[in-house]
VOGU-977432 format. One line per 10 residues: for each residue y negated, x, z of C-alpha. Coordinates in steps of 0.5 Angstrom, whole numbers. Layout:
! VOGU-977432
Y X Z | ...
This chain:
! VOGU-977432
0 0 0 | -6 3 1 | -5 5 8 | 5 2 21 | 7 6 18 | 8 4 16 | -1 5 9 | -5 11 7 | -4 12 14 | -1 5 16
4 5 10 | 5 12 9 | 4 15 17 | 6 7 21 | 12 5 17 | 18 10 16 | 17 15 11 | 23 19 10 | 23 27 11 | 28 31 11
28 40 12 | 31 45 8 | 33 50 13 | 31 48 19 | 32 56 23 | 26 58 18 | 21 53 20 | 24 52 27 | 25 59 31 | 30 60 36
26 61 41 | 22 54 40 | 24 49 45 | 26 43 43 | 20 39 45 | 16 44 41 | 20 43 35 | 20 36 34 | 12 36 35 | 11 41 29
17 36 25 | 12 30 26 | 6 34 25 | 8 36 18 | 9 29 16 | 3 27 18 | -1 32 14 | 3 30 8 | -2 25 8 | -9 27 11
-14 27 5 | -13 21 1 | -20 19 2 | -18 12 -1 | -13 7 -3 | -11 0 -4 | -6 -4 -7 | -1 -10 -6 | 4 -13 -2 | 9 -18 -3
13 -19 4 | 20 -23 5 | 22 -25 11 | 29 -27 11 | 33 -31 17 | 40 -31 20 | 42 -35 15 | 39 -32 9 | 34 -37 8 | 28 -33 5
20 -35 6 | 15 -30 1 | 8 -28 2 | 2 -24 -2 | -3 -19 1 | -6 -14 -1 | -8 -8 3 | -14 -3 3 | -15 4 7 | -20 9 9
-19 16 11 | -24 18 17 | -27 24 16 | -27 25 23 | -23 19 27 | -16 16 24 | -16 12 19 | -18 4 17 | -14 -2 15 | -14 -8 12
-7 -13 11 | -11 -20 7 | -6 -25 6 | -7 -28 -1 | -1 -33 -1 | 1 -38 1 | -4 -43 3 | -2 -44 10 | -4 -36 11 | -9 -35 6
-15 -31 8 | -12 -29 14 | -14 -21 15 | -11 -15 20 | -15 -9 21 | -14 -3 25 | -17 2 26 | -14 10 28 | -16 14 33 | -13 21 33
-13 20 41 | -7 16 40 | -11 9 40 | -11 3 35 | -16 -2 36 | -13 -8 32 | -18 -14 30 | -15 -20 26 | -18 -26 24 | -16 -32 23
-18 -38 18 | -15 -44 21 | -20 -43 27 | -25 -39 22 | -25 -33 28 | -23 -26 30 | -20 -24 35 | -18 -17 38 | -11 -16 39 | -10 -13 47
-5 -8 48 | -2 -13 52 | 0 -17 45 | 1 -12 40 | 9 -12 42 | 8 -19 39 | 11 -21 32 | 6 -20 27 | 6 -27 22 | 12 -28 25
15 -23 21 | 20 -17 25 | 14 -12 25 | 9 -13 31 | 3 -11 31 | 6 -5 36 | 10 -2 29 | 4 -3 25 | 0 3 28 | -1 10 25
3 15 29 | -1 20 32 | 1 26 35 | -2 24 43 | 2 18 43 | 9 21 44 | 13 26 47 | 17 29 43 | 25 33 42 | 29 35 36
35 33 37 | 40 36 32 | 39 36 23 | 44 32 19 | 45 28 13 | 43 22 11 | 45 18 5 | 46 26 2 | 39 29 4 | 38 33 10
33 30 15 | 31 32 22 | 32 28 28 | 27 26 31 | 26 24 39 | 19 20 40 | 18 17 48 | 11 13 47 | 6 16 52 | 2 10 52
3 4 57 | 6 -3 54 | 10 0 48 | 15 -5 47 | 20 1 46 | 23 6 51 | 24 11 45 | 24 11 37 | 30 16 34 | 27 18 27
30 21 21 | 25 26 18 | 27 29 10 | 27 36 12 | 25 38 5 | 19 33 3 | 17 32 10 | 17 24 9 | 21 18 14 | 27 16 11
29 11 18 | 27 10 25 | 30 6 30 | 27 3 36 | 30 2 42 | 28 -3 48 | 25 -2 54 | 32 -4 57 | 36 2 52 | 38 -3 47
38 -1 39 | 34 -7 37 | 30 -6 31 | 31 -1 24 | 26 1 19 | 28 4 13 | 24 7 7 | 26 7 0 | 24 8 -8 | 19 13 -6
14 16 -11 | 10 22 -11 | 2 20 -12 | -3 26 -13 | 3 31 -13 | 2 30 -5 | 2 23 -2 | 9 20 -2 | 11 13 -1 | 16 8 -1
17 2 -6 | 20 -2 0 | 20 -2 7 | 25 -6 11 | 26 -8 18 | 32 -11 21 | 32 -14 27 | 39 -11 30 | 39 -17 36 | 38 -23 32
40 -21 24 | 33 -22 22 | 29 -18 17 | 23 -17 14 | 22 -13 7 | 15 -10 5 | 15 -9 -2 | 9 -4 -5 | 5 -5 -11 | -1 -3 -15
-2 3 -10 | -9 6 -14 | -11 12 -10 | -18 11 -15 | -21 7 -11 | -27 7 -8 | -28 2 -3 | -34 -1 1 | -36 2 8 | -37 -5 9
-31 -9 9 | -28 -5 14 | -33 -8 20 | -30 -13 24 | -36 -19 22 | -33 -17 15 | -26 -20 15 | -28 -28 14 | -31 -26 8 | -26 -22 5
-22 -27 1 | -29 -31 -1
């Protein structure tokens, strides 16, 4: 899209973004700890998406339940990558009518914190997302609004695990405990493409240690010989059978967007 994630940053930083390493014991002396590891594994990724400056796009999301019966929706997406503190976005649904005009924006910050704002045009009002609700579910989909924020590296702690295959690429596995309060996660497991340093999988796990979401990433293309970022992202709901794809379309990295439809008293008018 044109960022949880995922993003520029909250598609390609906050929605899984698979990254796999070649020879790990050349990036990753022996006497680096394991905890120094992960966080350089994770540093990496990261950068692989800094200087995007703008992005845009288009978003088809599915959300499936147990019985396989689909509902379907249209965004669009827009990103801007602050000079100096994380990145803006913007999720503005298109279809159906029912949610039409309705906006997501979150703002980054390289402290780990993410303001979220949405506005909601049944009620014509914005409201702030508390860090209380951002476990919630977004739009009724399997990402919350916790999923949906880039990952910085205040917010975990970090531990490599160990390096093993997945689906024939060679990843580095990633421990990540948050360090910031009300995460609905007690840990996430992520898989890093070693070699082109994008996320390939991430599993959540609840406050009670239960393997309760997995987010997968797939049909990645290459923008600008640097961004990488996946067609599909797909998250599975492993408690309830549920699951919600995005699907990523037009992502123009061209654009040149205005300041101004990243303010908060902007989100009413986006979709006029």
């Amino acid at each position: 899209m044109y960022s949880p994630g995922i993003s520029p940053k909250i598609i390609s930083r906050l929605l899984p973004i698979l990254l796999i390493c070649g020879i790990a014991l050349t990036l990753f002396p022996h006497n680096s700890s394991a905890e120094d590891n992960g966080r350089e594994i994770m540093r990496q990724v990261i950068e692989r998406y800094d200087g995007f400056n703008h992005l845009s796009g288009k978003m088809k999301m599915i959300l499936t339940d147990q019985s396989g019966k689909q509902k379907h929706r249209q965004l669009e997406v827009f990103a801007q990558e602050m000079k100096d503190d994380g990145n803006r976005i913007i999720l503005l649904f298109k279809k159906p009518k029912n949610v039409k005009g309705t906006a997501l924006l979150i703002h980054s910050h390289y402290n780990g914190i993410n303001d979220q704002w949405i506005y909601l045009p049944a009620f014509k009002r914005t409201k702030r997302i508390a860090d209380k609700s951002k476990t919630s579910p977004f739009m009724g989909s399997e990402f919350s609004y916790e999923d949906l924020s880039n990952i910085e590296l205040p917010m975990y702690t970090y531990n490599h695990i160990k390096d093993e295959m997945y689906k024939s690429v060679l990843c580095n596995i990633v421990e990540l405990t948050p360090t910031y309060p009300n995460s609905a996660y007690s840990r996430s497991i992520v898989w890093v493409n070693q070699e082109k340093k994008r996320l390939e999988m991430i599993e959540y796990y609840d406050n009670t240690g239960r393997h309760c979401k997995t987010l997968t990433s797939q049909d990645y293309t290459l923008y600008k010989n640097k961004f990488w970022h996946p067609k599909v992202l797909t998250m599975v709901n492993m408690l309830n059978d549920k699951k919600t794809e995005l699907i990523l379309n037009d992502l123009n990295y061209e654009t040149n967007l205005n300041d101004q439809i990243f303010l908060v008293n902007s989100l009413r008018s986006l979709d006029n």
